[in-house]
C-alpha positions in Angstrom: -21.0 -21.9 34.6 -17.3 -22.2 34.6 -17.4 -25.2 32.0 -20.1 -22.6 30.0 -17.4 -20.0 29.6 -14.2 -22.5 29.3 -15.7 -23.3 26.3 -16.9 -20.3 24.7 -13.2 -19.3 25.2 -12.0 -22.4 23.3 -14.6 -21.9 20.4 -13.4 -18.3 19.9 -9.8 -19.4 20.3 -9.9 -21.7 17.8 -12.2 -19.3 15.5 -9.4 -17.0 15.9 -6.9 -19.6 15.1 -8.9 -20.5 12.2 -9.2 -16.9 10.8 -5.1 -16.4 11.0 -4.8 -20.1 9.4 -7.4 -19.1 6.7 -4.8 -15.5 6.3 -1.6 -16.9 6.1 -1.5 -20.7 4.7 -1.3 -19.1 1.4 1.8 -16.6 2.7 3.7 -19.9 3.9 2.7 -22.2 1.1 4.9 -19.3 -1.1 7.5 -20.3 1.4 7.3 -23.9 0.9 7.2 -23.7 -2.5 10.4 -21.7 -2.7 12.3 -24.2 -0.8 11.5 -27.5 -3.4 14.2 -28.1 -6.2 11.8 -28.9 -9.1 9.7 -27.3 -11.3 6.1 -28.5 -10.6 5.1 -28.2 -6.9 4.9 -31.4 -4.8 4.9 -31.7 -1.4 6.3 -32.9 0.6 9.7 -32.2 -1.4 12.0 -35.0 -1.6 14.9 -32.3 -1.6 14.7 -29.3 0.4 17.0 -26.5 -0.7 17.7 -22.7 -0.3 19.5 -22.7 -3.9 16.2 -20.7 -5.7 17.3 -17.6 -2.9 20.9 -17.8 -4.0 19.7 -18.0 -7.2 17.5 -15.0 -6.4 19.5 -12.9 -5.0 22.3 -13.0 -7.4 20.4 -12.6 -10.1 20.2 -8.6 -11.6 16.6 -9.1 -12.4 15.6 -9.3 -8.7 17.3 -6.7 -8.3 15.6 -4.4 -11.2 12.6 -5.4 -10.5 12.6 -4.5 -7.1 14.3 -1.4 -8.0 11.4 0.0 -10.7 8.7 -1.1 -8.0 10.3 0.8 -4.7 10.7 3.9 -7.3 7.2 3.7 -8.0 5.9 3.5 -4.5 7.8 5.7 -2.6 6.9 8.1 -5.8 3.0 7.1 -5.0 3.5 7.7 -1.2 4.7 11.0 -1.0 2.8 12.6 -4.7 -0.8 10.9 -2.6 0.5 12.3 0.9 0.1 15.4 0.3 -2.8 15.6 -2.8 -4.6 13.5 -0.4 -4.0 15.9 2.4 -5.0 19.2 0.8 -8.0 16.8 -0.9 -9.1 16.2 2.6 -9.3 19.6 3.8 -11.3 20.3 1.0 -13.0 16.5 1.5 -13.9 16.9 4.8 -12.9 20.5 6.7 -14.6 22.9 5.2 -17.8 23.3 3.6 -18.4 25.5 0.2 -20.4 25.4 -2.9 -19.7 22.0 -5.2 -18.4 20.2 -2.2 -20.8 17.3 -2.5 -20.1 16.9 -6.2 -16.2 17.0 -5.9 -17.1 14.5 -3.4 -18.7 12.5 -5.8 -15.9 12.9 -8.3 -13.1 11.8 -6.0 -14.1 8.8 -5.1 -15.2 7.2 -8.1 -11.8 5.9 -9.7 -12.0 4.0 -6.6 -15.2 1.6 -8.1 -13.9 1.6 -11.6 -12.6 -2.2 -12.4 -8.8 -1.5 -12.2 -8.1 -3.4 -15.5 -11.3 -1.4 -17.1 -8.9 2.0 -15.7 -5.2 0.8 -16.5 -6.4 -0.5 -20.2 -8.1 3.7 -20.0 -5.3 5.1 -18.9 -3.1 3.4 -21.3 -5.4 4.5 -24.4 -4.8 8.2 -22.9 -1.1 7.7 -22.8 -1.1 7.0 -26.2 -3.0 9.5 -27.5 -1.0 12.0 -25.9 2.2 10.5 -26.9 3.5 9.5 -23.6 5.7 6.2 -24.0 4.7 3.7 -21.3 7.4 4.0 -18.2 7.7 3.5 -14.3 6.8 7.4 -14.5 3.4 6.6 -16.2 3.1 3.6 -14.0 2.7 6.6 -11.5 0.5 8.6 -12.6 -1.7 5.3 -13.0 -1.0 4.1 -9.8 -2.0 7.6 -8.3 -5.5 7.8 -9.8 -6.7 5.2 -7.8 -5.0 5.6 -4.7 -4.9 9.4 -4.2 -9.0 8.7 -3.1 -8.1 6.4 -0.9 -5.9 8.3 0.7 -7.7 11.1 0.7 -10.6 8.9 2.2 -8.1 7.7 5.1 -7.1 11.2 6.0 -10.2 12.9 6.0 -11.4 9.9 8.8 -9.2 12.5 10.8 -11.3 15.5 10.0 -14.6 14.4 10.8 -13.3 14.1 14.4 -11.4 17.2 14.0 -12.3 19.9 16.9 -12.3 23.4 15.5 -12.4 25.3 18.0 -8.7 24.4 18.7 -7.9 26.7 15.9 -9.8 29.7 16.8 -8.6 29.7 20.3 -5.3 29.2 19.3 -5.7 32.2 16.5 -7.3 34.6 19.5 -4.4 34.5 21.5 -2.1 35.6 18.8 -0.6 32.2 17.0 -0.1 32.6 13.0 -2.1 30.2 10.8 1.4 28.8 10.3 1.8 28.4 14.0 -1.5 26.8 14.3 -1.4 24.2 11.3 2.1 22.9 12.5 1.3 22.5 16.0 -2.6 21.9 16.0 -3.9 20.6 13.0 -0.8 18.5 11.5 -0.3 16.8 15.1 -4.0 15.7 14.8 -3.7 15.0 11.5 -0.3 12.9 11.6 -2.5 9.8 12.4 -4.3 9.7 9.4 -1.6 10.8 7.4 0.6 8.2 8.6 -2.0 5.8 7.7 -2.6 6.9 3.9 1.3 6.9 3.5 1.2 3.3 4.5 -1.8 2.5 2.1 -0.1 4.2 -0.5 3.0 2.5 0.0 1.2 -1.0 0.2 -1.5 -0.8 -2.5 1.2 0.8 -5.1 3.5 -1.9 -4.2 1.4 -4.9 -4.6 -0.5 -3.9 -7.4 -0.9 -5.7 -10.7 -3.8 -4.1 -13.0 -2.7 -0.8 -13.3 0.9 -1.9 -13.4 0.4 -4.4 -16.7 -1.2 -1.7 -18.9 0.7 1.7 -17.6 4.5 0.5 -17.2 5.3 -0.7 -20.3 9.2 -1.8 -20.2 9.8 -1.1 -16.4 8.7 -4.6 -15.3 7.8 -3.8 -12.0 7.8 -7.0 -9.3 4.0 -7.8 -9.1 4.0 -7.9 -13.0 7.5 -10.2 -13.3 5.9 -12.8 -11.2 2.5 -12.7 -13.0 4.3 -13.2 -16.1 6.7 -15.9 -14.8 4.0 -17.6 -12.8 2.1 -17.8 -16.3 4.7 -18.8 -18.8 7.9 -19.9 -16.9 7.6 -20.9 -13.4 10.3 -22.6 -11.3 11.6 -22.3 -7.7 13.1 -18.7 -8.7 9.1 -17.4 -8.8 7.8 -18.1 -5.6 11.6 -17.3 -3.5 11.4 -13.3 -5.3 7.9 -13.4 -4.4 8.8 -14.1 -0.7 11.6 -11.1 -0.6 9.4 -9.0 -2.1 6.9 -9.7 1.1 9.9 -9.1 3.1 11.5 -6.2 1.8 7.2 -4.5 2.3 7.2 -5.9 5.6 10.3 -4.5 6.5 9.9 -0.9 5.4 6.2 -0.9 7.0 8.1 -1.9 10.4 10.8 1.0 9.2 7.7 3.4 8.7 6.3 2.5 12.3 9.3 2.6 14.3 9.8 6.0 12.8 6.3 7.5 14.1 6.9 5.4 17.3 10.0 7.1 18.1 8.2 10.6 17.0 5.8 10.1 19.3 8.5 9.9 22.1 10.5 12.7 21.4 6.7 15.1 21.1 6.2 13.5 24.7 9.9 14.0 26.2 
């Protein structure tokens, strides 16, 4: 019996090991192939070398690039934060006439191809005269992720106890009162959640971002481009400081709530 269940624990240890493996050997083959000398990617290298991440991080394009991309996130995170919000109490909190067909409407940028929807948006752009820009890289960028978030909050709502509300409103609490220190609290999970989807998805992504920013090179589109017509070393090194510069403001973004959460409960 003991031997049954010794292995059962190896065969999900190794599945588990196998899943990460399956996650992440593409992460640190970036790595490795930021650390060769050459052009074309052998391994193992015959000369191991940091020089692409001086290169990198001297260089003002890195820089730029990594510039025009946090603008447009943190410009996605906090425009989707709260549409997505006041889309979800209208989502998910209350129910009134056309609910089920805004419904309907919300969520379907979210199964348009996103090529099919950045070469649409583009065409609109155009025909209204707006120049392509990190700023219409935005409004791109939000069209398919305000659902998403709106999606992620409302998760929150459908959970949502009510009657929380009321009683707080019969014993004399404004609506003000009640949404800061009922509903927002209860909502902050889901919130905190779409902010770091929003943050993520804008980002990392690459459709929207080819057709919508026009000169503002963002960084998913500089290493598309490179990666296509000019790689070296330089490509996959920005790549990996662009992973690290996400990683670090998600750990930023969590410490933050964590330390929230501490101060509520002191």
């Amino acid at each position: 019996m003991r031997v049954g269940r010794r292995a059962a624990a190896v065969v999900r240890a190794l599945w588990i090991v196998a899943i990460l493996a399956f996650l992440y050997v593409p992460i640190v083959s970036v790595v490795l192939a930021s650390l060769a000398n050459t052009r074309y990617m052998r391994f193992p290298h015959k000369v191991w070398t940091l020089d692409a991440y001086r290169d990198a991080l001297g260089s003002f394009t890195t820089w730029q690039i990594h510039s025009i991309s946090l603008s447009i996130a943190v410009s996605v995170v906090l425009i989707a934060t709260v549409l997505g919000t006041l889309g979800a109490v209208a989502f998910a909190r209350y129910d009134w006439r056309g609910r089920s067909l805004f419904q309907r409407i919300l969520v379907l940028p979210i199964f348009f191809p996103q090529p099919v929807l950045g070469l649409g948006l583009l065409l609109s752009f155009s025909a209204v005269g707006l120049a392509p820009s990190w700023k219409t890289a935005v409004i791109g960028h939000l069209v398919w992720i305000v659902p998403i978030v709106t999606l992620v909050v409302s998760i929150r709502f459908f959970g949502y106890d009510v009657a929380q509300e009321e009683a707080a409103l019969d014993l004399g609490a404004s609506r003000w009162q009640v949404i800061r220190e009922i509903t927002m609290p209860q909502l902050w999970p889901g919130v905190f959640s779409g902010m770091l989807f929003a943050f993520l998805l804008s980002w990392s992504n690459l459709p929207l971002s080819i057709y919508t920013s026009g000169p503002d090179t963002p960084l998913p589109v500089w290493l598309f481009t490179r990666t296509a017509t000019n790689y070296s070393p330089l490509v996959p090194s920005v790549a990996v400081i662009g992973t690290a510069v996400s990683a670090l403001i998600v750990i930023a973004l969590a410490l933050v709530l964590a330390a929230g959460k501490a101060v509520r409960r002191a």
